[in-house]
C-alpha positions in Angstrom: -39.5 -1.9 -53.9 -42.0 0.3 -52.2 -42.2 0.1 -48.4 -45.5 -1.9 -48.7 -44.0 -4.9 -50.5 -43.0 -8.1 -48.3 -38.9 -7.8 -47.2 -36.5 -10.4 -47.4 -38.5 -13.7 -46.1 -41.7 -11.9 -46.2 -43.9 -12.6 -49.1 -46.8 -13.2 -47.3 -50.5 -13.9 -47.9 -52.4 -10.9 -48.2 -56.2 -11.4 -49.2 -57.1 -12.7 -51.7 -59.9 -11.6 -54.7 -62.8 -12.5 -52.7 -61.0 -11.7 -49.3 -59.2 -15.2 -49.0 -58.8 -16.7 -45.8 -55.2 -17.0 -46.5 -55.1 -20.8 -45.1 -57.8 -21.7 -47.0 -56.5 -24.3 -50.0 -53.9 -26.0 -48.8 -55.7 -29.1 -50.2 -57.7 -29.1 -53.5 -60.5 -28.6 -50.8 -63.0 -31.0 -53.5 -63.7 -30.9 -57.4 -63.6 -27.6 -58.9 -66.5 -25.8 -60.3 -66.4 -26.6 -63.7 -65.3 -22.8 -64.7 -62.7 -23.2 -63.1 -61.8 -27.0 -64.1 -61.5 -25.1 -68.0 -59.4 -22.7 -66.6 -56.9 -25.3 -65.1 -56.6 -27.4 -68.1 -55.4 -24.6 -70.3 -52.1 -24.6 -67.7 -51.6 -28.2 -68.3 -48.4 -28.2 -70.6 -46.9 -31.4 -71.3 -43.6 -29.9 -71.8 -40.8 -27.6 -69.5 -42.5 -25.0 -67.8 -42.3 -21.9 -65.2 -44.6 -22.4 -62.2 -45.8 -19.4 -61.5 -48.3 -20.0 -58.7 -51.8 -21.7 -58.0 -55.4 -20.8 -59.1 -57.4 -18.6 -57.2 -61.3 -19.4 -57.2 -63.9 -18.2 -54.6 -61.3 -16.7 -52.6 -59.5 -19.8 -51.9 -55.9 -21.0 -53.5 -56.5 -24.2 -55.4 -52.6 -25.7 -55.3 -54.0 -28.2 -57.3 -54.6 -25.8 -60.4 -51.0 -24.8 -61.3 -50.4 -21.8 -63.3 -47.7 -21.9 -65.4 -45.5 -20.6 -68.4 -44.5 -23.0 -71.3 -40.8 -22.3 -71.3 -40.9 -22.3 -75.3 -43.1 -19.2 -75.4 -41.0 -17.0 -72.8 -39.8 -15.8 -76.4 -43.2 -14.8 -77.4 -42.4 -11.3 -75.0 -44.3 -10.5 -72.0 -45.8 -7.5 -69.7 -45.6 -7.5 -66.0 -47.9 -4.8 -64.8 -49.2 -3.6 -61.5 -49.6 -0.4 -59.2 -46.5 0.5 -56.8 -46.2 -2.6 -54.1 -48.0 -4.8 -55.8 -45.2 -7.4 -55.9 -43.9 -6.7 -59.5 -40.6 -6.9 -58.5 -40.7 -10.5 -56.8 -42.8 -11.9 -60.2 -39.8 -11.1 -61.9 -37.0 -12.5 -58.9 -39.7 -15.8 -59.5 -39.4 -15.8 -63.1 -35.8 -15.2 -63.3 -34.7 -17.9 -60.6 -36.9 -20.7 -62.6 -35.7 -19.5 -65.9 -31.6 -19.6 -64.3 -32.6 -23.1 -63.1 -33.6 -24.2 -66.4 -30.4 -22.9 -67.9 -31.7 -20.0 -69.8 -29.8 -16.8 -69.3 -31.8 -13.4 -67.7 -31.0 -9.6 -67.7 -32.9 -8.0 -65.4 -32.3 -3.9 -64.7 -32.2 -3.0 -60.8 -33.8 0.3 -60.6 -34.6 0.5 -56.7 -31.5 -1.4 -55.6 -33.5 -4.9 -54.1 -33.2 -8.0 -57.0 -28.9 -8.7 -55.9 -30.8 -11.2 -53.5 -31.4 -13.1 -56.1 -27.6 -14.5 -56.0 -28.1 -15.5 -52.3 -30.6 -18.2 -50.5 -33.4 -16.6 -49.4 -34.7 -16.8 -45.9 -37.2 -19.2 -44.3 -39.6 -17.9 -42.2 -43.6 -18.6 -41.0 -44.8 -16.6 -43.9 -42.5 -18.4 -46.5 -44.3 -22.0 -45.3 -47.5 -20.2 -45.3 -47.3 -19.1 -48.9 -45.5 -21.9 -50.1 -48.3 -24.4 -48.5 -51.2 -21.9 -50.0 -49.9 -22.8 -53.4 -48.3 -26.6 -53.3 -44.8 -25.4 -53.5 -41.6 -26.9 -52.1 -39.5 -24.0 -50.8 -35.9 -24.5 -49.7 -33.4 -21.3 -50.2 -31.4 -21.1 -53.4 -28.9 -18.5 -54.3 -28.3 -18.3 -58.7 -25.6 -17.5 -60.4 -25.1 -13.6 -61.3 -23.1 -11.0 -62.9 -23.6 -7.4 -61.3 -23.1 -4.6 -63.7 -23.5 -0.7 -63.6 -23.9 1.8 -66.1 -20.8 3.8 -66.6 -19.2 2.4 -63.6 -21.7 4.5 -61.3 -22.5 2.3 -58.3 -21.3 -1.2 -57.7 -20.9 -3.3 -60.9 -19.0 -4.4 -63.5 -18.6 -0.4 -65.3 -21.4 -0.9 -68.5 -20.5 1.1 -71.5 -21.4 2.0 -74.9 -18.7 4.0 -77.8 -21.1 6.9 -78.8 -21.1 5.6 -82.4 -22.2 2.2 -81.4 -25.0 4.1 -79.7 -26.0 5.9 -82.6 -27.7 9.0 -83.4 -31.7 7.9 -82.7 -31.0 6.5 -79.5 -28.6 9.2 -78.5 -31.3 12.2 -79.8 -33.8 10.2 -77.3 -31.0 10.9 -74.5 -30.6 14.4 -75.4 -34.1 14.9 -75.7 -34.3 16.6 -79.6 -37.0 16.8 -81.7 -37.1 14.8 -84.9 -35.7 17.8 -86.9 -32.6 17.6 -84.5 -32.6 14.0 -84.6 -32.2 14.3 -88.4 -29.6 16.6 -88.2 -27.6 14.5 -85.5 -28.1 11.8 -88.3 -26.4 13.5 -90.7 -23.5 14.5 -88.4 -22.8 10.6 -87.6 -22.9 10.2 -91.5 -20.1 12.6 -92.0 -18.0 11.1 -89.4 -18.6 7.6 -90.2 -17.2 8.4 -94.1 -14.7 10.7 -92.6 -13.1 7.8 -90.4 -13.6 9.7 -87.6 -14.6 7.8 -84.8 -17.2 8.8 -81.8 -15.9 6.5 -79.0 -16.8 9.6 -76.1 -19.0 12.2 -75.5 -16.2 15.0 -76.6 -15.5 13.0 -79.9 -18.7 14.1 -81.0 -18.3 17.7 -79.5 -15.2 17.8 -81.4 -16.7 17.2 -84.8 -19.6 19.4 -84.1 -17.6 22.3 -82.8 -15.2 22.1 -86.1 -18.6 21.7 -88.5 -19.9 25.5 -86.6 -16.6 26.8 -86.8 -15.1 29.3 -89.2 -12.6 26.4 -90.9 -15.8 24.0 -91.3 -18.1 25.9 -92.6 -17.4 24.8 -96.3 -17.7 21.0 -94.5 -21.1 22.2 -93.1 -22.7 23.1 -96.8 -21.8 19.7 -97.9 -24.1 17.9 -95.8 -27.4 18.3 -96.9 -30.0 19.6 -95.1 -27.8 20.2 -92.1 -27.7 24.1 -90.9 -25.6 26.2 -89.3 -28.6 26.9 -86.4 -29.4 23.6 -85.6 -26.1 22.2 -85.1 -25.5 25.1 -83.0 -28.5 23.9 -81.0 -27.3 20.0 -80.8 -23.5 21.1 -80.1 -24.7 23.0 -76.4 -27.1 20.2 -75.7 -23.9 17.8 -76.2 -22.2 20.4 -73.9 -24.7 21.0 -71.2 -25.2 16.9 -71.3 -21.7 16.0 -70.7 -21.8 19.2 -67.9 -23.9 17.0 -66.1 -21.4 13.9 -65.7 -22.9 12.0 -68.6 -19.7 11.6 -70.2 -19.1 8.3 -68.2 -21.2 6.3 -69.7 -19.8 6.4 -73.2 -16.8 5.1 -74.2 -14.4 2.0 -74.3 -14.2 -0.6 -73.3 -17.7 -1.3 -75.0 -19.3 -3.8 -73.2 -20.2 -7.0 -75.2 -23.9 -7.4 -75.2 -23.0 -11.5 -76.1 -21.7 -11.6 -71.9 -25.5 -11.8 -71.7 -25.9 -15.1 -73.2 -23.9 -16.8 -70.9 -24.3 -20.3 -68.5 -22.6 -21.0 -65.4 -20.5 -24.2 -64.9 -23.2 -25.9 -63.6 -25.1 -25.9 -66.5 -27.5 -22.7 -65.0 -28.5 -19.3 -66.9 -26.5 -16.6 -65.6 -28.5 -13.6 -64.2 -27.2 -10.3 -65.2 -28.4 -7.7 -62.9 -27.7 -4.2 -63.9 -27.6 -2.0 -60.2 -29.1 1.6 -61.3 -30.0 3.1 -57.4 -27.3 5.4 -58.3 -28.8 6.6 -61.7 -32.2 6.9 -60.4 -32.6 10.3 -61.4 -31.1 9.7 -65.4 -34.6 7.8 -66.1 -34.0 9.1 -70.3 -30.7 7.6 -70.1 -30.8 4.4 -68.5 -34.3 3.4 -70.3 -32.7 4.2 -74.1 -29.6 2.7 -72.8 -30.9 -0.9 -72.4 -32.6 -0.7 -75.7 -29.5 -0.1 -77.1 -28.4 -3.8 -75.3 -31.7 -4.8 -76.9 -30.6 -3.4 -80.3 -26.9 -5.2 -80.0 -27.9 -7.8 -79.4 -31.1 -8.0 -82.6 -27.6 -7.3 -84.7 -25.5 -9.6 -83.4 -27.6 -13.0 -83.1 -28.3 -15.1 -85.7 -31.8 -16.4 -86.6 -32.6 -19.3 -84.9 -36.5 -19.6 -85.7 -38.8 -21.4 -83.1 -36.5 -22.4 -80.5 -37.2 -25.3 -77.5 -35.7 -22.6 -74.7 -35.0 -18.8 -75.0 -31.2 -17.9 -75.8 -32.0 -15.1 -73.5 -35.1 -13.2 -71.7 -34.9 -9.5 -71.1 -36.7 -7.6 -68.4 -37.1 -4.2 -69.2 -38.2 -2.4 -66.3 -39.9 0.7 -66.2 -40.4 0.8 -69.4 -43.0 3.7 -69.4 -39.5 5.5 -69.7 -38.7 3.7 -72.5 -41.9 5.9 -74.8 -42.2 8.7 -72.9 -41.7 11.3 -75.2 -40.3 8.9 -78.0 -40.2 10.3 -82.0 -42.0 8.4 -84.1 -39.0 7.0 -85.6 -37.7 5.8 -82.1 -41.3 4.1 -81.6 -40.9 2.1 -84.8 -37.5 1.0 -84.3 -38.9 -0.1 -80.9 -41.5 -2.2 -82.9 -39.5 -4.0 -85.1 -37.2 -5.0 -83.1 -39.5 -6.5 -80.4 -41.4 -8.2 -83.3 -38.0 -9.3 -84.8 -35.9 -10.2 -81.8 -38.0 -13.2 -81.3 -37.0 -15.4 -84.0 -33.4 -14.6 -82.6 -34.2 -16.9 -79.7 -34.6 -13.4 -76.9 -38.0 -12.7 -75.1 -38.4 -9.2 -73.9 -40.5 -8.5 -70.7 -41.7 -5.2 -70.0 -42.2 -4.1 -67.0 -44.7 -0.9 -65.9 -47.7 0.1 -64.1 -50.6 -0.6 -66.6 -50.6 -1.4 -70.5 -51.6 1.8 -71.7 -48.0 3.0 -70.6 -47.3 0.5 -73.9 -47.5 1.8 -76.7 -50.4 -0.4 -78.8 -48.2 -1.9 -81.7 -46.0 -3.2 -79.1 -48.3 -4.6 -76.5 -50.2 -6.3 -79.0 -46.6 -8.4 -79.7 -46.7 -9.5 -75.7 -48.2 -12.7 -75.5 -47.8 -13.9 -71.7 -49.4 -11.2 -69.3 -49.1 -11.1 -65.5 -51.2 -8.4 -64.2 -51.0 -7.4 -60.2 -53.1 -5.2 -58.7 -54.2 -1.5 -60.0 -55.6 1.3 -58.1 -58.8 3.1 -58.9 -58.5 6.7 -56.5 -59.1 8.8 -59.3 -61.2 9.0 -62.5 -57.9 9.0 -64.0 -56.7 5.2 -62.4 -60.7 3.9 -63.8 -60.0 5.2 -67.0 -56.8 3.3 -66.8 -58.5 0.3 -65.3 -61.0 0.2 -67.6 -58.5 -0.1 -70.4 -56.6 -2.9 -68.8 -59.3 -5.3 -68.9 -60.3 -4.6 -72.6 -56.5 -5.8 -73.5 -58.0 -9.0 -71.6 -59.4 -12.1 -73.4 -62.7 -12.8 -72.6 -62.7 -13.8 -68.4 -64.5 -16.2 -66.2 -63.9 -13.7 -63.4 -65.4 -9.5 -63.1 -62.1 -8.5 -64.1 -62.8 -4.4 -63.2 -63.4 -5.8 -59.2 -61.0 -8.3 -59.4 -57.8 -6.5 -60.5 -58.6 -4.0 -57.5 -59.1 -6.6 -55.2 -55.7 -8.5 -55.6 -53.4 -8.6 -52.8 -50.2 -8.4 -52.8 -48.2 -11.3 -54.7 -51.3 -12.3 -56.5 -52.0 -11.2 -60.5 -54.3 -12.3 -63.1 -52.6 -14.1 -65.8 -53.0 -15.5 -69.2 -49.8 -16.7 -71.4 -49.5 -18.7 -74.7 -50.5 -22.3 -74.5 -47.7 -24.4 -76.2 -49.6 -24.7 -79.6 -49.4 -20.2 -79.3 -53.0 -19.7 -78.8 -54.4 -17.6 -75.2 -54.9 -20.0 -71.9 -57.9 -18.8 -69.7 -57.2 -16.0 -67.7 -56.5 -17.0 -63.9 -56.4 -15.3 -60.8 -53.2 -16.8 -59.5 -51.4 -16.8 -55.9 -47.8 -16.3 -57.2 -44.8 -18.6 -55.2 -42.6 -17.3 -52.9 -39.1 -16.9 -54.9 -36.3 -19.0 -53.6 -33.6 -16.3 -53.4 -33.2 -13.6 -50.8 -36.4 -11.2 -51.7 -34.3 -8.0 -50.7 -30.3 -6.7 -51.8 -27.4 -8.4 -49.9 -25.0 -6.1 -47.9 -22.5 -4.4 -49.8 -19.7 -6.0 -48.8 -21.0 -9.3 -50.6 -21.9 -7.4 -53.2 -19.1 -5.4 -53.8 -16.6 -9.3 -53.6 -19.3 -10.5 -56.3 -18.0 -8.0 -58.6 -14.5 -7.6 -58.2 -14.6 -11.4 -58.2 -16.3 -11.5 -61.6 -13.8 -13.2 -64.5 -15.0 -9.9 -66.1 -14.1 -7.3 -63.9 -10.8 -7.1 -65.5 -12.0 -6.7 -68.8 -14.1 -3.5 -68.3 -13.1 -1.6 -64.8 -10.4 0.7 -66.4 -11.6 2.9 -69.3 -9.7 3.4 -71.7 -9.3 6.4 -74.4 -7.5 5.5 -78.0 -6.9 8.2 -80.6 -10.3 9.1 -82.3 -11.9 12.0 -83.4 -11.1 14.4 -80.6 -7.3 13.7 -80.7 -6.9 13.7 -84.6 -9.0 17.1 -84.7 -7.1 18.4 -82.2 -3.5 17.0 -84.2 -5.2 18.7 -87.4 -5.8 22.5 -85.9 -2.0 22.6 -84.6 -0.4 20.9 -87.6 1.7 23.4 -89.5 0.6 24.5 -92.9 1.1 22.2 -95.6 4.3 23.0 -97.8 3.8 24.7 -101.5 3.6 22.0 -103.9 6.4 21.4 -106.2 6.4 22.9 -109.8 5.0 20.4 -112.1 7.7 18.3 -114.0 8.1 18.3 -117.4 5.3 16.2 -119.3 7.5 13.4 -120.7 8.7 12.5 -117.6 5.4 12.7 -115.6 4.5 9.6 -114.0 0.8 8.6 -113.5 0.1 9.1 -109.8 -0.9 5.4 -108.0 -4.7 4.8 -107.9 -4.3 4.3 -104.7 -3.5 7.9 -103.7 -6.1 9.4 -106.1 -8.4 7.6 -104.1 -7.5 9.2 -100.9 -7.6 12.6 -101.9 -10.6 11.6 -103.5 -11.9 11.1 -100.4 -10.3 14.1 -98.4 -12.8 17.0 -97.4 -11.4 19.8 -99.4 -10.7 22.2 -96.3 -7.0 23.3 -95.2 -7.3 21.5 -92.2 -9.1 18.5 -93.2 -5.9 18.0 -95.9 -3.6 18.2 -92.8 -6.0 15.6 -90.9 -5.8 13.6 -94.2 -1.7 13.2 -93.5 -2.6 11.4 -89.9 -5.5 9.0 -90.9 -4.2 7.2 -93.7 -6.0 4.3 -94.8 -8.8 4.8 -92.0 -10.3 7.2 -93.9 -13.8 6.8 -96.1 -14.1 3.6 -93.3 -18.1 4.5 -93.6 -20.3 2.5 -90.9 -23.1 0.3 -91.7 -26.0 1.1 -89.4 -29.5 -0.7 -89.3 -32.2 -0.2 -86.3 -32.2 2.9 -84.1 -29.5 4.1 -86.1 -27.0 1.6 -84.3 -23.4 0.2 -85.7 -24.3 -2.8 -87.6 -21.3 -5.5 -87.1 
């Protein structure tokens, strides 16, 4: 949160499009014009909905025009947009809160280190009242139920990891930042393993197989993979290398977390909130951005289809998500695509959260049908371009869209979501509420008792490294030579060997070490992996 956003009890009024007076509204104030009378009744569900704030209409807060979210579209995906303190971050503390009340479970990714308030009561305070009178709410401090996780163990949280084959070779290639021909390659490396039985729970389980492909013993293993060369896995083995130089290595391995922890309620019947703290991975944006669409992507292969559902199983904020398709191959980008289009009859709306649309790649924004849109700045031809472009991904407006999105204040956004029959409500220019929870972290002692409290901390604090790849590599290279076979016995009292050891040498690679190796793995070998999206484990 930038230091121009509103601090814990401080999410004050700021002008409003047409420089509101800030106390004007607290009352209907007379009949609407009848613009904005239209606009109102396309917020008027009949069913459960998020309140996200009141209208906004010649300057003034109408509390009497609510703006809301049905909560059986929150599945239909989302974008929360705006320029740096703007009051993104508290739209999605509102959202979250509302959605925990109404017992649907929320991940939400801490990248500057201020949404653990949303676990404790927030504070009262005159501009609290103010805002909560501008827009007919009843504010009284509510702490929600959370989980605090952080990637790798890095920071305070429940440690977050992910086995490298799990991960999978697109997501990882987005990590390590190779081109498609790489990413191809890398492909074909997690094929060999995968029908090898070797498995890629770390970083140096990978290194391991790599190192033995581009060595002198491998070399025949190398040819067999098509399309694979000597040069480019070369290339991906001192990426690997110069990746787990960097202290990477901590986020992959086991335990692997289990993406279903996300689905889960608290006692009382509320959604939990998992908040994954990433202050201390600020500067790894390409790794924590792929690595919660690899949550994303567990969890697309481990739900069910569930169809149109009456709540979300789960809604997922993706924040800074400009990350996310920076730089992404094309392959990434479709995976990307599907997924978001798929996920959605798997009962799991995605929110994603960045500074204006166009940092969204169009396939994907046009799947995002609830929009809240703060503020954008327009310093440089560059921002009007950008400006410009925003408002075109707007349905048609009863407002000058191009003065009002520059004119917001902070905590206000123009909004337009799916009505409960799926088709577009009016846009609105809406005062958003004031959330509930504390609007800034809590100390670190509370947090750090949150998570060694958590029933999960057990579960996942120690890592933990089984025999895999690395160690049966290793076991192969200092095994002793293999002793001469015996002389064959005479043909009538030959024996046909069992099918099931033709099978396994069947399935040995036909190298001197690999038939040492062959000794070791027994029956886990040809175990080939099913993968589907982003090149993920399918279970």
């Amino acid at each position: 949160m930038s230091d121009s956003e509103p601090k814990a009890g401080d999410q004050g009024g700021g002008s409003g499009p047409s420089g509101s007076d800030g106390g004007a509204g607290l009352t209907p104030g007379g009949e609407l014009p009848a613009e904005a009378q239209e606009i109102a009744a396309g917020y008027a569900f009949t069913g459960p909905a998020l309140d996200l704030g009141a209208l906004v209409w010649d300057g003034t807060s109408r509390p009497g025009a609510q703006i809301r979210i049905p909560l059986t579209m929150l599945n239909r995906h989302g974008l929360v947009a705006g320029a740096t303190g703007t009051g993104k971050t508290k739209t999605l503390q509102l959202v979250a809160e509302q959605l925990s009340a109404q017992g649907v479970p929320v991940f939400l990714a801490d990248v500057k280190g201020d949404l653990s308030g949303v676990s404790a009561p927030g504070q009262d305070g005159d501009r609290v009242r103010e805002r909560a009178g501008q827009v007919g709410q009843e504010w009284t401090g509510t702490g929600f139920p959370c989980e605090f996780y952080a990637l790798g163990g890095i920071g305070t949280g429940i440690p977050l990891r992910a086995t490298v084959t799990s991960f999978g070779p697109v997501l990882l290639s987005k990590v390590l930042r190779l081109n498609q021909t790489q990413e191809q390659s890398l492909g074909l490396i997690f094929h060999y393993a995968d029908q090898k039985g070797l498995e890629l729970y770390d970083l140096k389980d990978l290194r391991a197989v790599v190192t033995f492909l581009t060595s002198p013993e491998g070399k025949s293993e190398l040819k067999g993979i098509g399309g694979l060369s000597a040069a480019t896995a070369g290339v991906i083995l001192r990426s690997l290398t110069t990746f787990e130089a960097q202290g990477m290595g901590d986020f992959f391995g086991e335990p692997e977390y289990d993406t279903s922890e996300l689905l889960r309620t608290a006692s009382d019947g509320r959604g939990m909130v998992s908040v994954l703290e990433l202050p201390a991975v600020q500067d790894k944006p390409q790794l924590f951005s792929t690595f919660l669409m690899w949550l994303l992507a567990d969890l697309f292969q481990a739900l069910p289809e569930v169809g149109d559902v009456e709540k979300p199983k789960l809604v997922f904020f993706f924040d800074e998500a400009h990350l996310l398709f920076k730089d992404a191959s094309k392959s990434f980008l479709e995976s990307i695509t599907q997924t978001v289009r798929l996920i959605r009859s798997k009962g799991v709306g995605v929110f994603f959260v960045t500074q204006t649309p166009k940092d969204v790649p169009g396939d994907v924004l046009a799947q995002l049908g609830n929009r809240v849109q703060h503020a954008l700045r327009a310093y440089t031809p560059d921002d009007q371009k950008a400006l410009r472009a925003t408002v075109k991904t707007f349905p048609n407006a009863a407002y000058d869209l191009e003065e009002l999105l520059t004119s917001l204040g902070t905590g206000e956004a123009v909004v337009t979501v799916l009505s409960e029959n799926g088709a577009p409500t009016p846009v609105a220019a809406t005062r958003l509420r004031a959330p509930q929870s504390l609007m800034g972290p809590v100390a670190a002692e509370a947090l750090d008792a949150a998570v060694r409290g958590s029933s999960l901390y057990g579960r996942y604090a120690d890592a933990v490294d089984r025999e895999s790849a690395y160690e049966k590599l290793s076991a192969a290279e200092s095994a002793p030579a293999p002793a001469p076979a015996p002389a064959p016995a005479p043909a009538s009292s030959r024996r046909a060997a069992p099918k099931e050891d033709e099978s396994l040498v069947e399935q040995v690679v036909g190298s001197g070490v690999f038939k040492s190796l062959a000794r070791s793995m027994g029956t886990q070998l040809g175990r080939e992996i099913s993968r589907s999206l982003f090149g993920t484990r399918r279970r």
